[in-house]
NUFIKE-908462 format. One record per atom (N, C-alpha, C): atom name; x, y, z; residue number from 1. Coordinates in steps of 0.2 Angstrom, whole numbers. Layout:
% NUFIKE-908462
<site><name>CA</name><xx>X</xx><yy>Y</yy><zz>Z</zz><resi>NUM</resi></site>
...
***
This chain:
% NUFIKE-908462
<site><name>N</name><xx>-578</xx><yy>-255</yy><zz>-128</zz><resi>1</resi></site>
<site><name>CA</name><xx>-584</xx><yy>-256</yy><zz>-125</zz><resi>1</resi></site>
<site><name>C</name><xx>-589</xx><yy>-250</yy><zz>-124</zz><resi>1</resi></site>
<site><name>N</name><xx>-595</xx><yy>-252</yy><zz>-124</zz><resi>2</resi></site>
<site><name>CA</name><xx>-601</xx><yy>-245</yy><zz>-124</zz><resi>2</resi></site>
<site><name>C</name><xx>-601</xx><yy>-243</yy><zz>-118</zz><resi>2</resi></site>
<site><name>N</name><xx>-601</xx><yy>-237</yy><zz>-115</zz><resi>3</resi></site>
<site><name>CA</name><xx>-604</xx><yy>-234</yy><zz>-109</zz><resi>3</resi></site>
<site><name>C</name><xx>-610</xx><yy>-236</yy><zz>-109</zz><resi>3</resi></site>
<site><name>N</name><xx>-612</xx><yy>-239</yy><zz>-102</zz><resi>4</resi></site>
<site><name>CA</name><xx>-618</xx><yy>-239</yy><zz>-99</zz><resi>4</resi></site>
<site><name>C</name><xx>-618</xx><yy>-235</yy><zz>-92</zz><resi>4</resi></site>
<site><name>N</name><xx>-624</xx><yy>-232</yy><zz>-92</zz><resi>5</resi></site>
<site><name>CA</name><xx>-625</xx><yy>-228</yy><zz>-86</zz><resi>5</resi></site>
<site><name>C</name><xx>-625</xx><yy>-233</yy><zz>-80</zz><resi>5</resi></site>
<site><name>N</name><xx>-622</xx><yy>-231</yy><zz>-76</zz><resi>6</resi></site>
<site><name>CA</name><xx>-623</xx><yy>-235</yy><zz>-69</zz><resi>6</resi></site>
<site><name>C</name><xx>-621</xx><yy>-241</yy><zz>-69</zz><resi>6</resi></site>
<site><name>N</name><xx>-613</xx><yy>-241</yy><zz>-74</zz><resi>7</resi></site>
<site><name>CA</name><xx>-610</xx><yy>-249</yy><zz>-73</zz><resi>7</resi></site>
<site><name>C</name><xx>-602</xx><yy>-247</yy><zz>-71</zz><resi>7</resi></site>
<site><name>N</name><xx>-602</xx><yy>-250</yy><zz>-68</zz><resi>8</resi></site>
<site><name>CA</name><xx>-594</xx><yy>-248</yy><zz>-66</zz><resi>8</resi></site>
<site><name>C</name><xx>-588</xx><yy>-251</yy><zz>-72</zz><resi>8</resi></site>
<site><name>N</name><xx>-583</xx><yy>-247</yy><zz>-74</zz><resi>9</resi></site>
<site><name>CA</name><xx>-579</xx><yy>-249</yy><zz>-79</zz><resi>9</resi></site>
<site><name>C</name><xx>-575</xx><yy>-254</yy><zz>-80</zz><resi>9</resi></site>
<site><name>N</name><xx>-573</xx><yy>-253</yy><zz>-69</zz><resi>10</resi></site>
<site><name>CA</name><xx>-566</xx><yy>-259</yy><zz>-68</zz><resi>10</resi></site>
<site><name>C</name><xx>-571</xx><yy>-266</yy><zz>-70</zz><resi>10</resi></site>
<site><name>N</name><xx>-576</xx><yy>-268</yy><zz>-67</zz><resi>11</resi></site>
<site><name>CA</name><xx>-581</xx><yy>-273</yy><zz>-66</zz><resi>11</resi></site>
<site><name>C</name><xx>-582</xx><yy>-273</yy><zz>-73</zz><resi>11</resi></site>
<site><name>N</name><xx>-584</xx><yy>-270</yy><zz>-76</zz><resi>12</resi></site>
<site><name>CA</name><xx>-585</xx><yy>-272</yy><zz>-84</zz><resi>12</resi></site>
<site><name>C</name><xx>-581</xx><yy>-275</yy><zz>-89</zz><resi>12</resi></site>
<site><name>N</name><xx>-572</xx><yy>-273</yy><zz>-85</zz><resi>13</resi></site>
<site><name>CA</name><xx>-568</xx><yy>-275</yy><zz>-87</zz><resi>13</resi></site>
<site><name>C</name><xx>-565</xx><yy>-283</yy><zz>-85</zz><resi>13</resi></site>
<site><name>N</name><xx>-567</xx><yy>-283</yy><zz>-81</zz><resi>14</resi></site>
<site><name>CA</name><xx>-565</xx><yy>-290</yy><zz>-75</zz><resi>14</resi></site>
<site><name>C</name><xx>-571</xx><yy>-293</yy><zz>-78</zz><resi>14</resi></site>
<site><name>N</name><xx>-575</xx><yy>-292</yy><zz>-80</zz><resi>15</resi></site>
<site><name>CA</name><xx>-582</xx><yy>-297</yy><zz>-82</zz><resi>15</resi></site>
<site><name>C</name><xx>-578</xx><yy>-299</yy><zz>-90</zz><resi>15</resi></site>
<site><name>N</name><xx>-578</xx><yy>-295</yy><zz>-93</zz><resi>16</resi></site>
<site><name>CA</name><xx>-574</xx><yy>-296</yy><zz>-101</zz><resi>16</resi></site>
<site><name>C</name><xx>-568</xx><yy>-301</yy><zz>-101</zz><resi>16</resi></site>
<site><name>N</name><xx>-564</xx><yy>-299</yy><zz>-95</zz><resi>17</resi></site>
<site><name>CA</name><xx>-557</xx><yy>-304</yy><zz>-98</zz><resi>17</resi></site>
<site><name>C</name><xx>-559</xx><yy>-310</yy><zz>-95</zz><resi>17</resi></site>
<site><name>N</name><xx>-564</xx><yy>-311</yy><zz>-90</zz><resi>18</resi></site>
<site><name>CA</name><xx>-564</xx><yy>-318</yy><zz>-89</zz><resi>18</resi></site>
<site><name>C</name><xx>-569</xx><yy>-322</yy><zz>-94</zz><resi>18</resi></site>
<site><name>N</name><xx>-575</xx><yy>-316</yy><zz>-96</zz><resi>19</resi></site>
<site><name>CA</name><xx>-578</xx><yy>-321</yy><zz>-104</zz><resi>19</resi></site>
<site><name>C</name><xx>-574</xx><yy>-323</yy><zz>-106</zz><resi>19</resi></site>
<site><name>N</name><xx>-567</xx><yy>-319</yy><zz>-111</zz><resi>20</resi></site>
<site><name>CA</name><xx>-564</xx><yy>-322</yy><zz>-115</zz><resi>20</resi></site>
<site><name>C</name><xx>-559</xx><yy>-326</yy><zz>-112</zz><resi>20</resi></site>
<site><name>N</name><xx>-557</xx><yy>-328</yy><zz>-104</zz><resi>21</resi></site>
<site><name>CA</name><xx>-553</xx><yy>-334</yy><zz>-102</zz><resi>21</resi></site>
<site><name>C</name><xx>-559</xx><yy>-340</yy><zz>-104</zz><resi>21</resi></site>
<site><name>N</name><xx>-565</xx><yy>-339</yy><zz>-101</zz><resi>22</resi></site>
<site><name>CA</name><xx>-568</xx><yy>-346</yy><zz>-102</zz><resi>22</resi></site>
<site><name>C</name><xx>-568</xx><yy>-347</yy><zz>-108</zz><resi>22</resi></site>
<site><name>N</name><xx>-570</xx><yy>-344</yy><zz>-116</zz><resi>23</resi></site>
<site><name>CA</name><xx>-571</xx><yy>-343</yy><zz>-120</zz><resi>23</resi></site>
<site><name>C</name><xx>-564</xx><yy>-348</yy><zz>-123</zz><resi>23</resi></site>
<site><name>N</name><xx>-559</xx><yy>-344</yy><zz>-123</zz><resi>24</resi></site>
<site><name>CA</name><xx>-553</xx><yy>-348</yy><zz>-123</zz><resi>24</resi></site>
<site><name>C</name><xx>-550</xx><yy>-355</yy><zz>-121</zz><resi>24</resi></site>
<site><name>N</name><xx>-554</xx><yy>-355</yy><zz>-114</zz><resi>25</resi></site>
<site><name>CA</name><xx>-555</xx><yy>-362</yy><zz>-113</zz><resi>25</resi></site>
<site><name>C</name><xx>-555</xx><yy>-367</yy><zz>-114</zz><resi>25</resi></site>
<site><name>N</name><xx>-562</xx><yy>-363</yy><zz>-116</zz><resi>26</resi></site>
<site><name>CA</name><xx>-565</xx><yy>-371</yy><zz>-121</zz><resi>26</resi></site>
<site><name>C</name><xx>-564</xx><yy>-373</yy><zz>-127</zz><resi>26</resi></site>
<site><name>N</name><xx>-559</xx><yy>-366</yy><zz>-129</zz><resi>27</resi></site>
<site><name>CA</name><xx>-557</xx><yy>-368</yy><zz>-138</zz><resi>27</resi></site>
<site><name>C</name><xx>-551</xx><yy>-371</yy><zz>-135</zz><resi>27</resi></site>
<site><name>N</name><xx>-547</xx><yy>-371</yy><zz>-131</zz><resi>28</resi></site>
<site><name>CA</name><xx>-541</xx><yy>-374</yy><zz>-131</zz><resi>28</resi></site>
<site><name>C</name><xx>-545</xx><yy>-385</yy><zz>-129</zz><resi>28</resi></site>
<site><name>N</name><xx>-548</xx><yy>-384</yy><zz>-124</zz><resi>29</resi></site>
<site><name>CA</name><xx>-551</xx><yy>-390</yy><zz>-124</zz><resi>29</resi></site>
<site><name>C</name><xx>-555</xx><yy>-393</yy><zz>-130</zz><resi>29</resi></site>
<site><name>N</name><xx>-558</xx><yy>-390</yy><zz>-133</zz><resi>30</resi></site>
<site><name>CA</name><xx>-560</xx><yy>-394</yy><zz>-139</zz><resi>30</resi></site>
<site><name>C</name><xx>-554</xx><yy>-396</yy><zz>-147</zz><resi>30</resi></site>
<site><name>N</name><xx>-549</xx><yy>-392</yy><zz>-146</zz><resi>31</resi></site>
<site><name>CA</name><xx>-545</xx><yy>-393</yy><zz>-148</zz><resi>31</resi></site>
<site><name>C</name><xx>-542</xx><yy>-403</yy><zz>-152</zz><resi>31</resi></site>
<site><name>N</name><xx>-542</xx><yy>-404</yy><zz>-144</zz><resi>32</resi></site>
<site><name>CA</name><xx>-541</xx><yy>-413</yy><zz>-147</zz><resi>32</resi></site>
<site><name>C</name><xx>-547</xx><yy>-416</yy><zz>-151</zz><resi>32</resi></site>
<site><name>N</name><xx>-553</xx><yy>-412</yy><zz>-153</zz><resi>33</resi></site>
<site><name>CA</name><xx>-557</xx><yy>-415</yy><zz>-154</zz><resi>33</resi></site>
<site><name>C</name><xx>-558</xx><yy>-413</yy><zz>-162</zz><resi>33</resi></site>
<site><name>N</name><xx>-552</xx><yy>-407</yy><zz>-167</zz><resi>34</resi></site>
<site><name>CA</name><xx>-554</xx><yy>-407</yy><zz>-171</zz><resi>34</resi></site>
<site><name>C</name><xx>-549</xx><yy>-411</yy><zz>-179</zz><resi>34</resi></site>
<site><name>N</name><xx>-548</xx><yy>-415</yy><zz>-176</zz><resi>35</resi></site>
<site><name>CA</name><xx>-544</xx><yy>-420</yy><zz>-182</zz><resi>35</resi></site>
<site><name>C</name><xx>-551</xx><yy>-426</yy><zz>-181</zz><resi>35</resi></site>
<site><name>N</name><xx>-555</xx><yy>-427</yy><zz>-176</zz><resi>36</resi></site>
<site><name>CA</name><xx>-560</xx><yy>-432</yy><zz>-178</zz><resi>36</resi></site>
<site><name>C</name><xx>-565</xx><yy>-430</yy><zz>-180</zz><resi>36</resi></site>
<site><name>N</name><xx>-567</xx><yy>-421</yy><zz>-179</zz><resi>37</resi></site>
<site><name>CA</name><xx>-570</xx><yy>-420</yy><zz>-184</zz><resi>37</resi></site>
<site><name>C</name><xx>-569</xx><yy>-418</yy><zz>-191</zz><resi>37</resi></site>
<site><name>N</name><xx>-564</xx><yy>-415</yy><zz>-193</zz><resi>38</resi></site>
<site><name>CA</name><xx>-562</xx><yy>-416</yy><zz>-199</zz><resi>38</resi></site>
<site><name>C</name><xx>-565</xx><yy>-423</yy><zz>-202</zz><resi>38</resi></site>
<site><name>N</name><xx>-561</xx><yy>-428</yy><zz>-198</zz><resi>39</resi></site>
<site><name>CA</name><xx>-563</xx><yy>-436</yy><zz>-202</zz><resi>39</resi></site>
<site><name>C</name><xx>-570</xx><yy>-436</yy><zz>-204</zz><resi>39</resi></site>
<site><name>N</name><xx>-574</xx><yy>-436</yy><zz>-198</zz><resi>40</resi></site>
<site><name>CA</name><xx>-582</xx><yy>-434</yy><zz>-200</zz><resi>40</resi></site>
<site><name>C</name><xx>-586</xx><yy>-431</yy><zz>-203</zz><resi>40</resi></site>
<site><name>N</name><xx>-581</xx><yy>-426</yy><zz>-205</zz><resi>41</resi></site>
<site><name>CA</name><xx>-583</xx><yy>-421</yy><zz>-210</zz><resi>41</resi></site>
<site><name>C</name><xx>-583</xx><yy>-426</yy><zz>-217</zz><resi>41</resi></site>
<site><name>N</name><xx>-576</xx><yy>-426</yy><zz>-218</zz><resi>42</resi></site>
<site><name>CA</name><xx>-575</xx><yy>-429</yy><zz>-223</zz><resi>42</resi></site>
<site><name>C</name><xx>-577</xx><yy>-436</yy><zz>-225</zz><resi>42</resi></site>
<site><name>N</name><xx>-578</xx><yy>-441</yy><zz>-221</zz><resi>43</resi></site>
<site><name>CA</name><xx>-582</xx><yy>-446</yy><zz>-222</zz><resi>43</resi></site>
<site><name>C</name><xx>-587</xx><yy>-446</yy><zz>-224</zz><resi>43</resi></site>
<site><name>N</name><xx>-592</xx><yy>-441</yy><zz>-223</zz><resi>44</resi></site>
<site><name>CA</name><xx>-601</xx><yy>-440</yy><zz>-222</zz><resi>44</resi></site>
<site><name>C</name><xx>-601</xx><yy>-434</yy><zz>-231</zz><resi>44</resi></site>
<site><name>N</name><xx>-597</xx><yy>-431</yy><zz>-230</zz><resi>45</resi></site>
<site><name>CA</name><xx>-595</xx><yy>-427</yy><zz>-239</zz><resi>45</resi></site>
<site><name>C</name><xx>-594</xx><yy>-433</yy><zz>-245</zz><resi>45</resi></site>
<site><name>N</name><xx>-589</xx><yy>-438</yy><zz>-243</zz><resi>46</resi></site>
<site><name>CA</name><xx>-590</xx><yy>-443</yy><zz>-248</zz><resi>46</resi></site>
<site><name>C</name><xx>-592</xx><yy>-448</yy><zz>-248</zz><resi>46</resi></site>
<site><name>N</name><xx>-597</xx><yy>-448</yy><zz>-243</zz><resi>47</resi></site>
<site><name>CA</name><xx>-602</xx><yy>-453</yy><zz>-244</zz><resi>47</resi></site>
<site><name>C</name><xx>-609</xx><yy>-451</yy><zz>-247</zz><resi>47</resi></site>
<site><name>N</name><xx>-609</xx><yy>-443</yy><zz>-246</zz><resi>48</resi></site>
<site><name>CA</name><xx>-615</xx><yy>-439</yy><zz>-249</zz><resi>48</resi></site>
<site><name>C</name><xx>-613</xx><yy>-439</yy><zz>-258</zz><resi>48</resi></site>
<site><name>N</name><xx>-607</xx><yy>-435</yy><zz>-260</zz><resi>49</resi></site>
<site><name>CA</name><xx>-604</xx><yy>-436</yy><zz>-266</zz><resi>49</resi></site>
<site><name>C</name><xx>-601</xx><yy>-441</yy><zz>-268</zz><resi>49</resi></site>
<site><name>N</name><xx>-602</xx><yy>-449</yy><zz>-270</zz><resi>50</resi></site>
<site><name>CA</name><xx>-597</xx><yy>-453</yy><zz>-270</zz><resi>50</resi></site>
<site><name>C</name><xx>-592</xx><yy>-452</yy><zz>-277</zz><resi>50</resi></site>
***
């Protein structure tokens, strides 16, 4: 992480791991949703290239 003048480290740090909890979160939440995109994918590629 960059020093910034006038930012506290711990706070910098407790700001950073909680991005990456949400951040995580929502990758684990969208997770059920990537076998229907795949399908989507691939149905929409072979209907474009038959």
């Amino acid at each position: 992480m960059a020093r910034v003048g006038g930012r506290n480290l711990a706070m910098s740090w407790f700001a950073g791991v909680v991005c990456a909890g949400v951040v995580a979160g929502l990758v684990w939440l969208s997770l059920p949703m990537m076998p229907v995109l795949a399908a989507f994918a691939g149905d929409t590629l072979r209907s474009i290239f038959p």
